[in-house]
C-alpha positions in Angstrom: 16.4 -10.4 2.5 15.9 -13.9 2.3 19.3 -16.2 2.9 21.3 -17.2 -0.2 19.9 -20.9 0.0 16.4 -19.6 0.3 16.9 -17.6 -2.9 18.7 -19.7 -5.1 15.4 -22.9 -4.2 13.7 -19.9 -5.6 15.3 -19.1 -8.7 15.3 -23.2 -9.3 11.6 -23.3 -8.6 11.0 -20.1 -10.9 13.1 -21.5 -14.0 11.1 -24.9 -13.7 8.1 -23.3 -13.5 8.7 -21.0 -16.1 10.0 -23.8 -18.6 6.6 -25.8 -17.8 5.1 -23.0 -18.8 6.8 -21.8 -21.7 6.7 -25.2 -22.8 2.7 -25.3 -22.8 1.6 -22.0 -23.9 1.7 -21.7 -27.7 3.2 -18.5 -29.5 0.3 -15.9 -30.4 -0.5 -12.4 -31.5 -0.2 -10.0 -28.4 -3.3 -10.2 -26.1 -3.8 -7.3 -23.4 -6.3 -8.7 -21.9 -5.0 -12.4 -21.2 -1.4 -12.0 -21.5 -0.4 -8.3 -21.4 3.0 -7.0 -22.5 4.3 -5.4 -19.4 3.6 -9.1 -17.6 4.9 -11.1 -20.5 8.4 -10.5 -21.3 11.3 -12.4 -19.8 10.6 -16.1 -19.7 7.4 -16.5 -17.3 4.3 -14.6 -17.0 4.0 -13.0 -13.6 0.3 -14.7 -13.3 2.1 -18.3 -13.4 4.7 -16.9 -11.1 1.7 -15.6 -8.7 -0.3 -19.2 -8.8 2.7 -21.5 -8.4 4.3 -19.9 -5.5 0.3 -19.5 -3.9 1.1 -16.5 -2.8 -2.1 -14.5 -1.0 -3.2 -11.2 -2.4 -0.7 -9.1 -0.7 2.2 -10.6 -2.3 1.2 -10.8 -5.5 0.3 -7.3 -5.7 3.9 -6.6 -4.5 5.2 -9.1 -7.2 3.5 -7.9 -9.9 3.7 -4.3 -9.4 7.8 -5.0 -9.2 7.7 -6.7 -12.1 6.1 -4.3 -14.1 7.4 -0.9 -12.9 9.4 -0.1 -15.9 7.0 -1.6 -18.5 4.1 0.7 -17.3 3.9 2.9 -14.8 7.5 4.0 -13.2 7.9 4.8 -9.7 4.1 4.9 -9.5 4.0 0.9 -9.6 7.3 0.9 -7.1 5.2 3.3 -4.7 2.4 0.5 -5.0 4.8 -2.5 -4.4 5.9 -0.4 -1.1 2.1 0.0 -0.2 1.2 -3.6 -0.5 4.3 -4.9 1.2 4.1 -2.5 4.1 0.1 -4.3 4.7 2.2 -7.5 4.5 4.4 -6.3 7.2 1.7 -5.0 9.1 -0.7 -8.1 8.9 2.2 -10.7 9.7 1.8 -10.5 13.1 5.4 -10.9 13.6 5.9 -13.9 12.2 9.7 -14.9 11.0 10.1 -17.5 8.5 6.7 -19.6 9.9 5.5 -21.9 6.9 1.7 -21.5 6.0 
């Protein structure tokens, strides 16, 4: 787990993201194409979460099936997040705490 430091610039950089967002993004009839319902609650859409962090494939997959599990599909979407972020593991080479 990241340090405390590391998570709280996180949380800080999520809430600004998510206000910028909110703040753009006019209120509309559900759409489950564009904006579906088990990636829209809360205050930010996983998608914006995904794009502003630039996280690769990999990660996002992990994010989004987190953030969905109990919206969709259970322990099914957990058992995807574990998949995804095992390949992480297993492609990083190693590396510990290396910026991009």
């Amino acid at each position: 787990m990241p340090p405390e430091s590391i998570q709280r610039k996180l949380r800080r950089s999520v809430s600004k993201a998510a206000r910028a967002v909110a703040a753009s993004r006019p209120v509309t009839a559900p759409d489950p194409v564009r904006h579906p319902p088990h990636y829209t609650f809360g205050r930010f859409e996983v998608i914006d979460v995904i794009e502003d962090w630039g996280l690769d494939f990999h990660e996002a997959s992990v994010l989004k099936y987190l953030a969905r599990w109990r919206r969709k599909n259970g322990v099914e979407d957990l058992e995807k997040a574990a998949w995804y972020l095992q390949r992480l593991i297993d492609r990083s080479g190693g590396e510990h705490g290396k910026n991009r």
